[in-house]
C-alpha positions as CSV (number, residue, x, y, z in Angstrom):
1,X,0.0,0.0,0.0
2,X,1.4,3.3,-0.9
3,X,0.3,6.6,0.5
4,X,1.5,9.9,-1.4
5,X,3.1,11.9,1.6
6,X,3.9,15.9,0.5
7,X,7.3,16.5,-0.2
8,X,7.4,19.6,1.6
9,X,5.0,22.0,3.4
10,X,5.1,24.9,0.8
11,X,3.7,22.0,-1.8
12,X,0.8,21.5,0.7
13,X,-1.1,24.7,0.5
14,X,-0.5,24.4,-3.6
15,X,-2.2,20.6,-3.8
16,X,-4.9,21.9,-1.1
17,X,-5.7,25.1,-3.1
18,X,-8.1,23.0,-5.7
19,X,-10.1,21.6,-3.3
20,X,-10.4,25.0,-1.0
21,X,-11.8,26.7,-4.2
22,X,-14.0,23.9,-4.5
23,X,-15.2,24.3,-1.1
24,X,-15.6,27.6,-1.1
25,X,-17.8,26.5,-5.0
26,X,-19.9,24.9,-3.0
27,X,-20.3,27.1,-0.1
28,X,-21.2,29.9,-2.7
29,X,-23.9,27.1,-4.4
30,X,-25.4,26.1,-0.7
31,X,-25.8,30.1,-0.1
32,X,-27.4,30.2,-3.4
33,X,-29.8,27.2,-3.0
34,X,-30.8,28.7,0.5
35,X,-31.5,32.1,-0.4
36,X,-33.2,31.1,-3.4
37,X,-35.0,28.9,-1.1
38,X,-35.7,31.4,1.1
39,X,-37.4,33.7,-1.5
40,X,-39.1,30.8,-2.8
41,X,-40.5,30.4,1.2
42,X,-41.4,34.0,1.3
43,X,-43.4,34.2,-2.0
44,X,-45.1,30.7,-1.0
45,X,-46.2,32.7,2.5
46,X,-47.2,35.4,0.7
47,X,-49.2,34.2,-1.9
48,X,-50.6,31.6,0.9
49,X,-51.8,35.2,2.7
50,X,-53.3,36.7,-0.1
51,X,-55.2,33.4,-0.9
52,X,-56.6,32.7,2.5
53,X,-57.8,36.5,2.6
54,X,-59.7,35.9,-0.7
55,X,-60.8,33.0,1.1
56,X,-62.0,35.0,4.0
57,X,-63.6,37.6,1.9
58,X,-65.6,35.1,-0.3
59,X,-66.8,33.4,2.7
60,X,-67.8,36.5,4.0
61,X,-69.5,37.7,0.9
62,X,-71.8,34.1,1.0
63,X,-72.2,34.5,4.5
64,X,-73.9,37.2,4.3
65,X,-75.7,36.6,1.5
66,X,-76.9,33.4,3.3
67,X,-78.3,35.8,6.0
68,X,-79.9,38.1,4.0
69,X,-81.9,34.9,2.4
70,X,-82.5,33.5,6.1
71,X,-83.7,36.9,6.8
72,X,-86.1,37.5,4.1
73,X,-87.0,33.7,4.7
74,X,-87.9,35.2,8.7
75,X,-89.5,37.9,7.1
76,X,-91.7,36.7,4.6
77,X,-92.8,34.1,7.3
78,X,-94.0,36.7,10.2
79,X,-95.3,38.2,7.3
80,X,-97.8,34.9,6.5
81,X,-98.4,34.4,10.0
82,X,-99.4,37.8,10.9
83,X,-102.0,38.0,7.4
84,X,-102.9,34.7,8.7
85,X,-103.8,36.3,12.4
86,X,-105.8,39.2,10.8
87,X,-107.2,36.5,8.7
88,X,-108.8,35.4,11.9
89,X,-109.6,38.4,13.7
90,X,-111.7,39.3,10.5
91,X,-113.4,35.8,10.4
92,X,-113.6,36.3,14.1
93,X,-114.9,40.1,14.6
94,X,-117.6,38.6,11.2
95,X,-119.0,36.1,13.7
96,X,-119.0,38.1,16.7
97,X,-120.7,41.0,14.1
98,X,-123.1,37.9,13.5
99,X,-124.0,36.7,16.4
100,X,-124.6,40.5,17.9
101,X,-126.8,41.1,14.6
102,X,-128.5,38.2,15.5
103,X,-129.1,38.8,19.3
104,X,-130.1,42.4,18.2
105,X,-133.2,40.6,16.4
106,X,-134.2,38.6,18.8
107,X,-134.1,41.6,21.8
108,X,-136.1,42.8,18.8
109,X,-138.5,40.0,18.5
110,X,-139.1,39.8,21.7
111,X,-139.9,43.6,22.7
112,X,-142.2,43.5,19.4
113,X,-144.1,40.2,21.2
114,X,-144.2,42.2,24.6
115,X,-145.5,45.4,23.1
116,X,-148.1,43.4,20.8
117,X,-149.0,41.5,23.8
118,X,-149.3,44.5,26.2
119,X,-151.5,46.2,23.7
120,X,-153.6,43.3,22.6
């Protein structure tokens, strides 16, 4: 087995200087990667932001529109049920109007039978 040993110190630093500029290659590709990275991240967060807000705001545009339907919905019901209420006090105040026209013609009858009776 043969191992290549320097032949003098000087010689080191000249066989070593490839591999530092290599090194220092690749630290200068690895700064690259990360930075690129890096504003790769930052546009990913920021177009992540501006997404969920026009998620937000389209959920809170049908939101509100569901309200406004379940409002009008609310509406149009109390709406029924209150025609339907007067629907009843008019059948009801009819019947009442009825049955007081009604009694009026019997009290009638009856103080026409007393009078002819009186008189007769």
């Amino acid at each position: 087995m043969t191992v290549g040993v320097p032949a003098a110190e000087s010689d080191i630093a000249a066989e070593l200087a490839p591999l530092f500029d290599q090194l220092e290659e690749i630290d200068a590709k690895a700064a690259a990667i990360v930075e690129a990275g890096r504003s790769e991240a930052t546009t990913i967060e920021r177009d992540g932001r501006r997404e969920a807000q026009r998620i937000l705001e389209r959920a809170a545009r049908e939101a509100e529109l569901v309200a406004d339907r379940l409002r009008r919905e609310r509406r149009e019901a109390a709406e029924r049920g209150a025609r339907a209420i007067l629907a009843g006090a008019d059948a009801d105040a009819t019947r009442l109007h009825d049955r007081a026209a009604q009694g009026a013609a019997a009290v009638v009858d009856e103080a026409l039978g007393l009078l002819v009776r009186g008189t007769g």
